[in-house]
C-alpha positions as CSV (number, residue, x, y, z in Angstrom):
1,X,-26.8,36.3,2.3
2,X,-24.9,34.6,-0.6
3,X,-21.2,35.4,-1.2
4,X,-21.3,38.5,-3.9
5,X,-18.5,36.7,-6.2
6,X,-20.4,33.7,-6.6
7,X,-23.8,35.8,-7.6
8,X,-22.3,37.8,-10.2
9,X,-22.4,37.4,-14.1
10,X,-20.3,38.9,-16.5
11,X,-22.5,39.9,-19.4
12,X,-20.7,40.6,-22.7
13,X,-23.3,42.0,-25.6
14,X,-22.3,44.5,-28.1
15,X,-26.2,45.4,-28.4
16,X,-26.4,48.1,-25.8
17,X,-30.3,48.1,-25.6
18,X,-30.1,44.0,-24.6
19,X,-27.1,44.0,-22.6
20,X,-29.6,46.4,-20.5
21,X,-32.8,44.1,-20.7
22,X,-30.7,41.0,-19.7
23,X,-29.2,43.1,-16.6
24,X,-31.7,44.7,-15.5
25,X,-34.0,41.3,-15.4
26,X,-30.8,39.6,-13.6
27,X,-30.6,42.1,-11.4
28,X,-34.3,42.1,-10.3
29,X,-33.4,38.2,-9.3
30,X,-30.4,40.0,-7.1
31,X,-27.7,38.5,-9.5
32,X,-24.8,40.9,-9.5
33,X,-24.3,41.5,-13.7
34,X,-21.4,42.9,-14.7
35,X,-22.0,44.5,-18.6
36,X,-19.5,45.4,-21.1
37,X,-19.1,44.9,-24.6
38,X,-16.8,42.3,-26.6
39,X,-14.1,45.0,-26.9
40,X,-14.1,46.5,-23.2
41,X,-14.2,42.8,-21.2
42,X,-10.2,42.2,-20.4
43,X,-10.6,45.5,-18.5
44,X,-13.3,44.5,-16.4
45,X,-11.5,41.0,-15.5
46,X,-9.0,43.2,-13.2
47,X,-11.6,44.1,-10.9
48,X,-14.4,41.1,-11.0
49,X,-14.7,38.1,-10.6
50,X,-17.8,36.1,-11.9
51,X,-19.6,33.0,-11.2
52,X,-21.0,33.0,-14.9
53,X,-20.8,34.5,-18.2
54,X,-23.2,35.2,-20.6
55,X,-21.5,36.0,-24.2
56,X,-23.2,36.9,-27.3
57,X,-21.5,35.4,-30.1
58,X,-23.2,36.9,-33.2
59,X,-21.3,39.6,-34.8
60,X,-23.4,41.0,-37.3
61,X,-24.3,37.8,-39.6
62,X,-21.6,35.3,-38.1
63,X,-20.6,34.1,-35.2
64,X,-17.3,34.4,-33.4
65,X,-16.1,31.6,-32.1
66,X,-12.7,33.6,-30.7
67,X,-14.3,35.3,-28.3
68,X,-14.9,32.5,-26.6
69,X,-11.7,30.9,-27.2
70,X,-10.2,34.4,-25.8
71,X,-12.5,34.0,-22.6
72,X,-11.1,30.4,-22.2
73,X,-7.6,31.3,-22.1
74,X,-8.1,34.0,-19.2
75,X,-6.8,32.2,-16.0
76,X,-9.6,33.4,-13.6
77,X,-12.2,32.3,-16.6
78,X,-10.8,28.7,-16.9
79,X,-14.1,26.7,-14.7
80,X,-16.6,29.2,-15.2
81,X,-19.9,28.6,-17.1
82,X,-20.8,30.0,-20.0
83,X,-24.2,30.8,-21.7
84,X,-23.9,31.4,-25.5
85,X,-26.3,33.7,-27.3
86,X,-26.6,33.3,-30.7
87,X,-29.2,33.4,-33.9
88,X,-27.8,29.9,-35.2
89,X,-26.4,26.6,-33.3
90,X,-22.7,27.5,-32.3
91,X,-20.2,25.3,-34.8
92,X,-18.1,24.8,-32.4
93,X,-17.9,21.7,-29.2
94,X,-19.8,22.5,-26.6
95,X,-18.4,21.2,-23.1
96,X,-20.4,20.7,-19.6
97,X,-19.9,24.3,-18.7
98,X,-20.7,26.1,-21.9
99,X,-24.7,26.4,-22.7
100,X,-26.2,27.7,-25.9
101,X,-30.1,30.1,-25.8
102,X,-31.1,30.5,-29.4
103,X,-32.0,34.2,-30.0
104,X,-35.0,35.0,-29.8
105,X,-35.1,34.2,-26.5
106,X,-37.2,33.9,-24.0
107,X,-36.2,36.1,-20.7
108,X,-37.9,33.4,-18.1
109,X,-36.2,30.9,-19.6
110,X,-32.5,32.7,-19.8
111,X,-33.1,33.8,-16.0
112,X,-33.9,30.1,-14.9
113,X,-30.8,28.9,-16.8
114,X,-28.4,31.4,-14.7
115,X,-30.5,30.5,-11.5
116,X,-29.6,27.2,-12.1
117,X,-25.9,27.5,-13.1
118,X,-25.0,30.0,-10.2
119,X,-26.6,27.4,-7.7
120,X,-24.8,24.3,-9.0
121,X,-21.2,26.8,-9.0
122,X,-22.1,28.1,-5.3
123,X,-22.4,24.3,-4.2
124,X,-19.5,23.4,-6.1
125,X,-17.5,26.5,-4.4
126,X,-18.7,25.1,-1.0
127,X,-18.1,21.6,-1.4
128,X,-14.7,22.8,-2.2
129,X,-14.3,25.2,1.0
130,X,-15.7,22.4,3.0
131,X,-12.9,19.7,1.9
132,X,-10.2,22.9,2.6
133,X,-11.1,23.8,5.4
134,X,-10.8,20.2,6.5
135,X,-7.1,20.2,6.9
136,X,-6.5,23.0,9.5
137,X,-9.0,20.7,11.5
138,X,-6.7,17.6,11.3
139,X,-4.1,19.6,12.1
140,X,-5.6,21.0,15.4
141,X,-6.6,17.6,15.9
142,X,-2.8,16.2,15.5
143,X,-1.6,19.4,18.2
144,X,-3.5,17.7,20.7
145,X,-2.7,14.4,20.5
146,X,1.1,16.1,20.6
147,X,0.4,18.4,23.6
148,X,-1.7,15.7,25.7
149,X,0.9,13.0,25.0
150,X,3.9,15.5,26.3
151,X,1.2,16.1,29.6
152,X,1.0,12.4,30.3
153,X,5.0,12.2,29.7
154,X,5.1,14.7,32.2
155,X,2.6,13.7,34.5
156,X,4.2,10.3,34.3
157,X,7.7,11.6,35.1
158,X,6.6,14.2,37.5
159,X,5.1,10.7,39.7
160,X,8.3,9.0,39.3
161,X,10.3,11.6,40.8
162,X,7.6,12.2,43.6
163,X,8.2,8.2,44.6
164,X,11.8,8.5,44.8
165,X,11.6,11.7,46.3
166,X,9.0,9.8,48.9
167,X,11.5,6.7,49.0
168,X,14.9,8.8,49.9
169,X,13.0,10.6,52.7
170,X,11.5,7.2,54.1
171,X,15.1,5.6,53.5
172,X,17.5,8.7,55.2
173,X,14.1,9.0,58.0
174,X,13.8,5.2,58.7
175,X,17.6,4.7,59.2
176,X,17.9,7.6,62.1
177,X,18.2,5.9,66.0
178,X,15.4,5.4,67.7
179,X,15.2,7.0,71.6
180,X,15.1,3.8,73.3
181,X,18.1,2.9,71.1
182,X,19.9,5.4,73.1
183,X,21.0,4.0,76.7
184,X,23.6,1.4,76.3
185,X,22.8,-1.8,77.9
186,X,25.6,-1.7,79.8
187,X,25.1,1.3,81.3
188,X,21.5,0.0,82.8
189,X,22.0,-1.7,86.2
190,X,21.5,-5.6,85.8
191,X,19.7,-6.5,89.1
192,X,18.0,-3.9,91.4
193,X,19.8,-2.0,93.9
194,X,18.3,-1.4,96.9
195,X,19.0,1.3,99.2
């Protein structure tokens, strides 16, 4: 199952009977929705964290462009994606994570959109583990080169010592006198004696 954090939209819309239609069709495609209006969302930021937002701009016959200028500024809302809803063409840029639905709007086509923008965040959020998590794996890597060139120092050192060890003992052995060494010459009768 997907992560929950990177299935979960914040929905800001100050109509109470559409922020219910949009999260209850969201929520039918297993999409986590989080639903508040403009005034209650800085208290909501505490204790989610979404993938996506979906902000209605419209306030009564005008739009207002500082809520999304507010939602911008929030640290943990810098890289998200956001879907404006309004009645008339935002005035204001629109970059590649912000996304305008004209009201009315169709529900199959709002639910596609957030599909589409939760699957290219998740892949985004994975490609990014992915090139993390690549770093404890060099670093294991470099341990072992570390521990197996120590082994061969050792290995190497521990067969030095084990051929002077073998060379002292064939030295101090190899220089003790022999049995036959033993009787002098002199002492051994030159000729025969006969008795």
């Amino acid at each position: 199952m997907a992560d929950l954090s990177s299935r979960t939209v914040l929905l800001i819309e100050p109509e109470t009977s559409l922020r219910r239609l949009i999260a209850l069709g969201l929520q039918q495609r297993e999409i986590a929705v989080v639903a508040t209006d403009s005034q209650s969302w800085p208290s909501l930021l505490a204790e989610c964290r979404p993938a996506l937002l979906i902000v209605d701009i419209d306030t009564g016959h005008w739009q207002d462009a500082s809520l999304l200028q507010a939602l911008r500024a929030q640290a943990p809302l810098t890289e998200v994606a956001i879907i404006l809803l309004s009645w008339e063409t935002p005035a204001l840029a629109l970059d590649e994570r912000t996304f305008y639905v004209r009201k009315p709007f169709d529900a199959r086509f709002l639910h596609a959109l957030v599909e589409e923008q939760l699957s290219i965040r998740g892949a985004e959020t994975k490609a990014a583990a992915s090139q993390t998590s690549l770093c404890p794996l060099v670093t294991a890597f470099g341990l072992l080169v570390v521990i197996i060139g120590l082994m061969i120092q050792l290995l190497i050192t521990g067969l030095g010592l084990v051929i002077v060890l073998a060379a002292l003992l064939w030295w101090t052995l190899g220089q003790q006198p022999s049995t036959t060494y033993l009787l002098s010459s002199r002492l051994q009768p030159s000729h025969l004696c006969h008795v």
